[in-house]
TIDOGU-213965 format. One record per residue (C-alpha): residue in one letter; x negated, y negated, z. Coordinates in steps of 0.05 Angstrom, whole numbers, padded with zeros to 5 digits, always signed. Last residue first. Example, Ala and Ser with C-alpha at 12.3 -4.5 7.8 and 13.67 -1.06 7.14 Angstrom:
<lummis>
s-00273+00021+00143/a-00246+00090+00156/
</lummis>
This chain:
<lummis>
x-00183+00088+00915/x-00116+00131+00903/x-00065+00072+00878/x-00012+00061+00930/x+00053+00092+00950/x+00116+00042+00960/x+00103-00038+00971/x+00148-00045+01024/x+00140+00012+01066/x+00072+00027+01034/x+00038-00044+01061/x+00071-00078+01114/x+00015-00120+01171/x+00065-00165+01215/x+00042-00226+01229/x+00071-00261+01293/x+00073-00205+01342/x+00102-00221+01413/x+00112-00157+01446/x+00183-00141+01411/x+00153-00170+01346/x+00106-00103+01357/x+00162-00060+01366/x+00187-00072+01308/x+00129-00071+01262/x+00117-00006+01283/x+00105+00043+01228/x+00104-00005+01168/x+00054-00043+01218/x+00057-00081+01280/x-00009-00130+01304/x-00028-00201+01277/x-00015-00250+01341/x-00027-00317+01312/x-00006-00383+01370/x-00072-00387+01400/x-00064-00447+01440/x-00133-00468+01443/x-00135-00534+01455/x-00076-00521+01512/x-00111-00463+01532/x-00104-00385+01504/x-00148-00336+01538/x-00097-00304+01598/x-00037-00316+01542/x-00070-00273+01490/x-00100-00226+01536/x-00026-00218+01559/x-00007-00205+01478/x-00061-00145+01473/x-00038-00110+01523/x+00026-00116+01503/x+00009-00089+01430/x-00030-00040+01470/x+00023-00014+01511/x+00083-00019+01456/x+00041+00038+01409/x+00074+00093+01440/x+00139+00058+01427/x+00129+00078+01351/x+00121+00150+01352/x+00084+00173+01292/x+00018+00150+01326/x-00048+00118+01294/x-00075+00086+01357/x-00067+00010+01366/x-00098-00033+01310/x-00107-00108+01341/x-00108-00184+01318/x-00125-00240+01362/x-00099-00316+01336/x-00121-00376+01311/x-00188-00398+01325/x-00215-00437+01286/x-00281-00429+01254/x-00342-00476+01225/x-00368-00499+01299/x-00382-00443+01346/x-00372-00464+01424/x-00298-00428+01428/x-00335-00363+01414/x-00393-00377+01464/x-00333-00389+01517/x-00299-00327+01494/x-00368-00276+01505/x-00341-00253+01579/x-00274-00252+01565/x-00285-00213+01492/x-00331-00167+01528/x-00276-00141+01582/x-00220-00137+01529/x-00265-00091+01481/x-00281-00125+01422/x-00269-00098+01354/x-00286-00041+01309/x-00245+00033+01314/x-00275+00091+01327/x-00307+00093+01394/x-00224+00079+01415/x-00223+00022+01466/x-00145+00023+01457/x-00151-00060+01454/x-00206-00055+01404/x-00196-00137+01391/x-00203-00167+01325/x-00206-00244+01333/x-00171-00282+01278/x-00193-00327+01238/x-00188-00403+01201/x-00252-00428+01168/x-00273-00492+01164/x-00312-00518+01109/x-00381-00555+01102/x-00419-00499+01064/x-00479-00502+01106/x-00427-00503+01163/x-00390-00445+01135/x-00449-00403+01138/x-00470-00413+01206/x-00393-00407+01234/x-00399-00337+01193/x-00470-00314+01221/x-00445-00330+01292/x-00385-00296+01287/x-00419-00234+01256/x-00457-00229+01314/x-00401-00247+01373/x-00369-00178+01337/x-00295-00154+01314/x-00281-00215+01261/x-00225-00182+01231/x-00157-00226+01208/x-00188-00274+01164/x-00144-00326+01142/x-00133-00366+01075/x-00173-00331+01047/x-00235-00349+00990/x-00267-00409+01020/x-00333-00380+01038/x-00317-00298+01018/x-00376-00280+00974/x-00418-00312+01018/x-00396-00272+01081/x-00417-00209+01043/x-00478-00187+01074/x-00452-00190+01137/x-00403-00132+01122/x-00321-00149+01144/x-00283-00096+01156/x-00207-00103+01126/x-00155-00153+01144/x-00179-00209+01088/x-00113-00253+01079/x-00091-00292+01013/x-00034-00342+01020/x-00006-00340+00953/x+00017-00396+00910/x+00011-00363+00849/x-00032-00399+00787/x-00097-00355+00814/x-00061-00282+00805/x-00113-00252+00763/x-00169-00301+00809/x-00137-00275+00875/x-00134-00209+00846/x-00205-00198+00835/x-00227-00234+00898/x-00185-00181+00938/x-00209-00122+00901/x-00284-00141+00907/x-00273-00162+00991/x-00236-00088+01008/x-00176-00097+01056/x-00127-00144+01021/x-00073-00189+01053/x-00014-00227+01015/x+00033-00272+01041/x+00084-00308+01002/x+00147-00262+00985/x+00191-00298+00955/x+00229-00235+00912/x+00174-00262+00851/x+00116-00261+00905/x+00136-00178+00911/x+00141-00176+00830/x+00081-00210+00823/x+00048-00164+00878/x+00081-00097+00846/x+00051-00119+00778/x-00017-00131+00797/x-00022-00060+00823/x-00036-00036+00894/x-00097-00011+00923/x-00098-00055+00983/x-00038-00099+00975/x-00020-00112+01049/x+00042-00157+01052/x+00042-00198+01118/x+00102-00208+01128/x+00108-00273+01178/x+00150-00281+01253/x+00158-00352+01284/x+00208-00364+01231/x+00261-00304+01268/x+00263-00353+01332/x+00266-00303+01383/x+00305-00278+01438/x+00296-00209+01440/x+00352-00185+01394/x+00351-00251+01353/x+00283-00227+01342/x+00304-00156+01330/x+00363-00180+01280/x+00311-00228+01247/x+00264-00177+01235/x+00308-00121+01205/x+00344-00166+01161/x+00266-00183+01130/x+00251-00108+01132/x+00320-00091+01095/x+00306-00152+01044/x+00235-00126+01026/x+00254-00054+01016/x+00308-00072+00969/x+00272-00117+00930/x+00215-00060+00925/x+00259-00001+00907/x+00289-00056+00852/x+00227-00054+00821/x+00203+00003+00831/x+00270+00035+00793/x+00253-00028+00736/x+00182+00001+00740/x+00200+00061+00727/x+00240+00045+00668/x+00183+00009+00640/x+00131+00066+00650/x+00187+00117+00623/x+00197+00066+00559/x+00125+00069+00549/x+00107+00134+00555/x+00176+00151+00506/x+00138+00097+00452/x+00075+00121+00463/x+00103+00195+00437/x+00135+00151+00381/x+00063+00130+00356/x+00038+00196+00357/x+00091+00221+00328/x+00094+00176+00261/x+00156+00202+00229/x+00183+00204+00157/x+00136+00254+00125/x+00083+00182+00102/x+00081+00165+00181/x+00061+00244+00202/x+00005+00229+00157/x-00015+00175+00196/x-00062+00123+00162/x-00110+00138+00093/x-00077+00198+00056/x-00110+00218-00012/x-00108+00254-00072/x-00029+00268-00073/x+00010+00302-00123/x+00003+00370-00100/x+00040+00347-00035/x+00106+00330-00070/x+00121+00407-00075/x+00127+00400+00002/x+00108+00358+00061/x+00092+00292+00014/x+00172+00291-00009/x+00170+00249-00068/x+00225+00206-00099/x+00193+00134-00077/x+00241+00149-00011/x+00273+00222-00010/x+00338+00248-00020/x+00339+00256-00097/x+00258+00276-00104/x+00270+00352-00090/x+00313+00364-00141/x+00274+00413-00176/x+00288+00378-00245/x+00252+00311-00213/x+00192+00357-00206/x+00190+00392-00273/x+00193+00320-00305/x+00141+00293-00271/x+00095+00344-00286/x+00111+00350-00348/x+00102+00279-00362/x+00028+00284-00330/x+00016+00259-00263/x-00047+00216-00252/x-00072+00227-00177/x-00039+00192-00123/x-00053+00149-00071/x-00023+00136-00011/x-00035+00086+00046/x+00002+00083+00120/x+00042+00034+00154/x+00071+00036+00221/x+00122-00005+00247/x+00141+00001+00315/x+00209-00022+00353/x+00226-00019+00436/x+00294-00020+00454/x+00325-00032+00530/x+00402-00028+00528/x+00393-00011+00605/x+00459+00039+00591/x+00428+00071+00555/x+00358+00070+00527/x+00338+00048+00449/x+00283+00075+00419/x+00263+00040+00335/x+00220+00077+00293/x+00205+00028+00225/x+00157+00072+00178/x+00121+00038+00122/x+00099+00081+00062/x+00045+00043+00019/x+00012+00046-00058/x-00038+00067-00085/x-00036+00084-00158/x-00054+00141-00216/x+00024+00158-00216/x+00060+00118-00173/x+00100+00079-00227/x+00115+00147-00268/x+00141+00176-00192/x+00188+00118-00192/x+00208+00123-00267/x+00221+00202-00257/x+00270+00179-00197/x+00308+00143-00232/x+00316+00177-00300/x+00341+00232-00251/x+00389+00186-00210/x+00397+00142-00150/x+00327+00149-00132/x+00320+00140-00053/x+00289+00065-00031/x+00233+00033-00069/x+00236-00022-00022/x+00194-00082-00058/x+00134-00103-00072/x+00124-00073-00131/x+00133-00006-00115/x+00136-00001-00032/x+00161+00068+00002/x+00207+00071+00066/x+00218+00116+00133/x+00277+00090+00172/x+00277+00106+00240/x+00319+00118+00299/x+00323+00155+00375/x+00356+00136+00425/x+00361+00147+00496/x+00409+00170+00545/x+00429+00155+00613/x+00495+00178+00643/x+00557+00213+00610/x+00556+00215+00539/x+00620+00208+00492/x+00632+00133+00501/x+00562+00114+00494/x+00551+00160+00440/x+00593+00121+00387/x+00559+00052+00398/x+00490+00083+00409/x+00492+00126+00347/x+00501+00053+00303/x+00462+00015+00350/x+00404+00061+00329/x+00423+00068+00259/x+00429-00010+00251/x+00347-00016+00287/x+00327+00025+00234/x+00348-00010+00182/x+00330-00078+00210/x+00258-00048+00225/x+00253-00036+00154/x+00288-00101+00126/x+00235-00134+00177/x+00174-00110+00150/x+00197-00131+00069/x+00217-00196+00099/x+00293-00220+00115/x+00335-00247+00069/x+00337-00187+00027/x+00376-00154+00084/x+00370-00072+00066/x+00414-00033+00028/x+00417+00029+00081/x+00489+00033+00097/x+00505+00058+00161/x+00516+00129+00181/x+00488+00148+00248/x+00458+00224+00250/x+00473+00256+00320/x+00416+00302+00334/x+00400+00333+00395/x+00321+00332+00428/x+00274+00366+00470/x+00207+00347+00447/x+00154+00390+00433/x+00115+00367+00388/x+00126+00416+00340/x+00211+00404+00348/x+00197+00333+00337/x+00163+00332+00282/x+00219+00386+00247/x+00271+00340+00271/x+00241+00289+00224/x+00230+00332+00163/x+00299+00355+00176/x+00323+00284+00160/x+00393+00280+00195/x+00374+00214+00237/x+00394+00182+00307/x+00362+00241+00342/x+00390+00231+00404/x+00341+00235+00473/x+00370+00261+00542/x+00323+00217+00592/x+00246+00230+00600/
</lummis>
């Protein structure tokens, strides 16, 4: 949370604060408080609030170095449909408390938080329900002779002497004192989630355009056409927001592991024009669930499960593009053919109607030093050019990741597989 300014010098409200812990300084904005009768009884509130804000901000700005935020409300009481405002005098405030006597009647709260320098704001009005018991003239006049009424709106303070008056409470309590906490604390969670976003935000833009300069230097590097070479942006586990903001910097491609998640998203994010790519294990069981889903699959590891896909898309009528996972480490772990099987079982795989073909895709071993990945993503290239035939000219080579993407364009990669480096930490599954 960012240095926060009371914009206010009601004690009742640095009092809520204090017992909620909040670290705070005060710096009380003077403005006049007649509110805009053009404007509705709702909107006079928030307009009073939102003057003290820009009030403190327009002082503070040149007194405060870095970020700050702003805190401001105006807490008001409605007789007759109108602001009942402070009393300006005794007879004043003794015919405001006369008027509540024996009535309901409602305290509004505008809280208005303003950050600096973003000049974000976010408003709230909250409204809560009083009702008072019948007040004798004694009463009334023994109050207003305290003083207590003179600097407070209706001409009752409900934390003190005030309180004796009052049957009932229906709303926030805190609201009817001058400050509904619970509604401000959302406020700060907000503004924190927004300004981290914003910090993501640009995190992610950034990220994106280094990786893409990145490419085309190494393809130009190695004698490349830098359009021959696709981010693939793996979203596994990542929020909505981070993929619109991704497709809103131009990224296009988007790859999920788990079949749910990625159907999920692909129907949030329908009115994009994403190409949608399935890179994670594929079950048997759920190659109806994924007819005519993605765009491209990147993992069909098994002569089985090629089978029982080409089958189903044929009783569906659709072609499906794919790639061929190959366990080119031949690691017990991992899924995929081994290069030996894939030669012997390619001519049954070029026989199956219902797929195409496009490309082999490999994981090489996880390893923290890049160029001891090279062997396998070259291995995996020259069984690339030993299959490929002029009808089959295998053009996709999906290998490289955030750790070595660059490398892998080196050997010939195509689709490049980035999820954290430009995406940033993911959800916990």
């Amino acid at each position: 949370m960012q240095k926060l300014f009371l914009a206010s010098e009601s004690p009742r409200r640095r009092e809520i604060l204090k017992k909620a812990g909040v670290s705070f300084q005060s710096y009380p904005s003077k403005i006049s408080e007649f509110p805009q009768e053009t404007l509705t009884l709702d909107e006079q509130i928030l307009d009073i609030a939102r003057r003290k804000a820009r009030a403190a901000l327009a002082s503070l700005k040149t007194k405060v170095e870095g970020g700050f935020w702003i805190l401001a409300a105006d807490t008001e009481v409605i007789i007759e449909g109108k602001l009942a405002g402070k009393p300006l005098d005794a007879e004043d405030a003794a015919n405001k408390l006369r008027y509540l006597s024996n009535r309901t009647h409602e305290v509004k709260t505008a809280v208005v938080l303003v950050s600096f320098p973003e000049l974000r704001e976010l408003s709230h009005l909250e409204t809560s329900q009083v009702t008072f018991r019948s007040l004798s003239e004694d009463e009334i006049l023994k109050y207003v002779m305290s003083g207590d009424p003179m600097d407070k709106a209706g001409g009752y303070g409900i934390q003190g002497e005030g309180a004796k008056f009052v049957r009932e409470v229906r709303g926030s309590f805190d609201n009817v004192v001058g400050l509904p906490m619970e509604i401000v604390l959302k406020m700060f969670e907000e503004m924190e989630k927004i300004e981290g976003l914003q910090k993501d935000e640009g995190k992610q833009k950034n990220e994106l355009e280094l990786v893409q300069k990145e490419i085309v230097l190494k393809c130009q590097a190695c004698g490349r056409d830098p359009k021959t070479v696709r981010i693939v942006a793996v979203s596994k586990l990542q929020p909505i927001e981070k993929i619109n903001r991704l497709y809103g910097h131009g990224q296009r491609i988007f790859a999920e592991n788990y079949v749910q998640e990625a159907i999920a998203k692909k129907l949030e994010l329908k009115s994009l024009d994403i190409e949608w790519h399935l890179i994670g294990h594929l079950q048997k069981k759920k190659l109806n669930s994924i007819l005519g889903q993605f765009d491209l699959i990147h993992s069909v590891d098994s002569l089985d499960l090629a089978r029982n896909l080409a089958k189903k898309c044929g009783e569906k009528n659709i072609t499906q593009k794919v790639l061929i996972e190959v366990n080119i480490s031949q690691e017990a772990t991992k899924d995929g053919w081994v290069a030996s099987e894939l030669r012997e079982q390619w001519a049954d795989l070029l026989k199956l109607s219902g797929l195409k073909i496009t490309g082999l895709m490999t994981m090489p071993p996880s390893t923290e030093n890049p160029e001891e990945a090279r062997v396998y993503f070259r291995n995996l290239r020259m069984l690339r050019d030993e299959l490929r035939t002029p009808a089959h000219p295998l053009e996709e080579l999906s290998m490289g990741t955030s750790q070595d993407y660059l490398v892998a364009i080196e050997e010939g990669a195509t689709l490049v597989r980035l999820g954290q480096r430009i995406f940033g930490e993911r959800l916990q599954k």
